[in-house]
N, C-alpha and C positions, 0 to 999 in steps of 0.2 A: 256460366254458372249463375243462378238466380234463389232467391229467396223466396220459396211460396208458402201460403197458407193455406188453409181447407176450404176447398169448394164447396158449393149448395152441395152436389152431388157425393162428395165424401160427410159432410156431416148428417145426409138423409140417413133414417134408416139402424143410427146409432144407439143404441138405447142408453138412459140416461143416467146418472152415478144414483138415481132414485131406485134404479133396479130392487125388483125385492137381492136378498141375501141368497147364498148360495150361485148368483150368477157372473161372479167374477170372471169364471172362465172363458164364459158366452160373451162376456163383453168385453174381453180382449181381443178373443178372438173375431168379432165383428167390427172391431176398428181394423184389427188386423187385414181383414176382408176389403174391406173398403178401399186403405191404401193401399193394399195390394193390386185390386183393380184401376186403380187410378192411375198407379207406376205402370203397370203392363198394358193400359189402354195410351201413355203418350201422354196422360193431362201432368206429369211428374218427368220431367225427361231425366236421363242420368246427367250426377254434375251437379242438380238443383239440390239447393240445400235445405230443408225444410225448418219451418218456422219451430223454435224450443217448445219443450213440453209442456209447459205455463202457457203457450197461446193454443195450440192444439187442444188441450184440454178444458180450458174455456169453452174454446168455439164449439167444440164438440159435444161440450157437458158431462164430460166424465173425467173420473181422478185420476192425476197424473200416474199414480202407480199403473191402473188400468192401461195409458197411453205409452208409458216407457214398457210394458209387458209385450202390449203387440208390435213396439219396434224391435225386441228382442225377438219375434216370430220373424216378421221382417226379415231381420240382418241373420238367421240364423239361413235362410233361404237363398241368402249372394243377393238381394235386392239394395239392403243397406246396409252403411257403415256409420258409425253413432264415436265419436272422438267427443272426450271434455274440450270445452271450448271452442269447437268447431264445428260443433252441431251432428243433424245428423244428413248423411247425404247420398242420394240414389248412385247405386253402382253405374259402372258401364255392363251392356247387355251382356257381355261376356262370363262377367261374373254370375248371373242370376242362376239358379238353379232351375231350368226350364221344366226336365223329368220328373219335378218336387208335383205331387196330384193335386195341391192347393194354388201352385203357381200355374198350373193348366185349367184350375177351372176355373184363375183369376182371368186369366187372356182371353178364355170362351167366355165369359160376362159380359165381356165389351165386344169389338168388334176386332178378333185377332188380324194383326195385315198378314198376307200372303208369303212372304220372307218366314216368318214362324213358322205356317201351317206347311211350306215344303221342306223345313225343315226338320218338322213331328216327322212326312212321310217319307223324308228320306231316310231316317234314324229306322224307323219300320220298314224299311223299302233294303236295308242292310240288315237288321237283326233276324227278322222273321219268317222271311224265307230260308236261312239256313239255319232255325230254329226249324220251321218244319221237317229239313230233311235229318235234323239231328235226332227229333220225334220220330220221324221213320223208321231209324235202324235200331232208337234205344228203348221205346216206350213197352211197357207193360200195363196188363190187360184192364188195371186200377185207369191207368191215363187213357185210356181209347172210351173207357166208361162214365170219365168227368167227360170227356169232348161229345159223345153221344148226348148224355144226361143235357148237355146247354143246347146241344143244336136243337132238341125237341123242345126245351122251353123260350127258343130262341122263332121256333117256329108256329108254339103255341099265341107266345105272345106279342111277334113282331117287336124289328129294331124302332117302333116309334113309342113305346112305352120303357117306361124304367125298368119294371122286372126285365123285357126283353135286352135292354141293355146289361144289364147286370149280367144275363144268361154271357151275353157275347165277348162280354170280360171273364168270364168263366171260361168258356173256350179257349183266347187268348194265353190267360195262367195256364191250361194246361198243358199248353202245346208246350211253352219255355219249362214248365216243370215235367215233361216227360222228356226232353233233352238229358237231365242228370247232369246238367252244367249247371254249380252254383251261382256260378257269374251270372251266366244267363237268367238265372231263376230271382237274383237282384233285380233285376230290371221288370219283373213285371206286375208291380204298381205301377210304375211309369208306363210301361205299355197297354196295361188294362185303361189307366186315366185317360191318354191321349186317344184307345181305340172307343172310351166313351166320352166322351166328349164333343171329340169330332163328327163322331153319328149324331149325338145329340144337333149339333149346329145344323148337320145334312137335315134334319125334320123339323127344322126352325118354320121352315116357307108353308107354303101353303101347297106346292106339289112337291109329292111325294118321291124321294129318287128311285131309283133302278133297285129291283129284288137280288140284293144282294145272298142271298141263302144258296140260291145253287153254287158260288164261289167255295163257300164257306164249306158245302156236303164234299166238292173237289177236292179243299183238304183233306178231311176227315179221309177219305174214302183211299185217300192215296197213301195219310200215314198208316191208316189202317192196314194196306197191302203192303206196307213196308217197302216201300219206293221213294228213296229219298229226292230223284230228280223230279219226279212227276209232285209230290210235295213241295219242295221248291217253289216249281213251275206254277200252283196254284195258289198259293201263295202271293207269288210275287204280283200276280192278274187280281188278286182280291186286293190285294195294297193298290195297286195304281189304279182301276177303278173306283177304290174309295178317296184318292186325292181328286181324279177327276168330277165326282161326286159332290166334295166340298169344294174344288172350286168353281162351279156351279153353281153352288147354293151361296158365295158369296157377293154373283153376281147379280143371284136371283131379286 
């Protein structure tokens, strides 16, 4: 266990308690940001205790309200735990809310390790293939029409732009909300964040990976004939294609 303070790289980028008015929000939530990528890149291990909110908010230049604000973002996530007199202190990984879509777009800010990312695609690698086959047997005509509606704007405008990712998390929701399992249907923010994200990191480089679209028309085409194996099945080829993909691009 160690005592840290804010790095160059967590106090960049802060904006300052000069803020005009009205941006309280934003400036919690951008400290919030910061340590958060700091904890999930490694520069915070779990254990470490971080320096009180008098020296954090110094170094940073904003009021300590703003800094005990985005520790409660923080700790509300499994990152941290905040005791009187004992400060506040990075969990162990176990605790962290990984599924949380601000704590995946904290770990894709930096440089997520490997260990993480097979564990997004094993999470995908178990839910979503027997999400598609459960889209197979239950979907109605509304859900084959959102999955149509993204594949065309997914096609229009390619997974290397935002709109096209947004299309591609479009797809994703719809496939877990044509299941009719609520359970299922909880989880996909966490599965839209992690299936944008991790595209995002795949078009980080400078080449381009594998066209992934035909994978994607494989599902569609198999929920659509109401074939929950063959959904499954393509499903499962889109998912480990897209881990092969990222890691890949993490070597690149």
């Amino acid at each position: 266990m160690r005592d840290t303070v804010p790095s160059a790289d967590v106090v960049a980028d802060v904006p300052t308690r000069r803020a005009p008015r009205g941006t309280g929000r934003r400036l919690h939530g951008a400290i919030a940001h910061k340590l958060g990528v700091a904890i999930l890149s490694g520069e915070y291990a779990p254990g470490d205790t971080l320096s009180g909110e008098v020296v954090f908010s110094e170094a940073l230049g904003v009021s300590r309200s703003a800094y005990r604000e985005a520790v409660q973002v923080l700790s509300a996530k499994g990152l941290v735990e905040s005791r009187p007199k004992a400060g506040t202190r990075v969990l162990p990984r176990n605790r962290w809310n990984v599924l949380d879509p601000d704590v995946l777009g904290w770990a894709f800010t930096g440089e997520p390790d490997l260990r993480f990312i097979r564990g997004l695609f094993e999470l995908r690698g178990i839910v979503e293939p027997a999400a598609a086959a459960l889209a197979a047997e239950r979907h109605q005509p509304a859900d084959l029409k959102l999955m149509k509606d993204a594949l065309a704007d997914m096609t229009r405008h390619t997974l290397a732009s935002e709109v096209g990712r947004a299309a591609d998390r479009d797809f994703h929701d719809a496939i877990l909300n044509a299941t009719g399992n609520d359970s299922l249907v909880v989880l996909s923010a966490s599965i839209g964040a992690a299936v944008n994200w991790t595209t995002k990191f795949k078009y980080r480089g400078l080449g381009l990976p594998r066209d992934s679209m035909p994978e994607h028309r494989r599902v569609y085409d198999a929920i659509a004939a109401r074939d929950p194996g063959a959904a499954s099945n393509a499903m499962r080829t889109l998912v480990d294609q897209a881990l092969e993909d990222t890691q890949a691009a993490m070597k690149a």
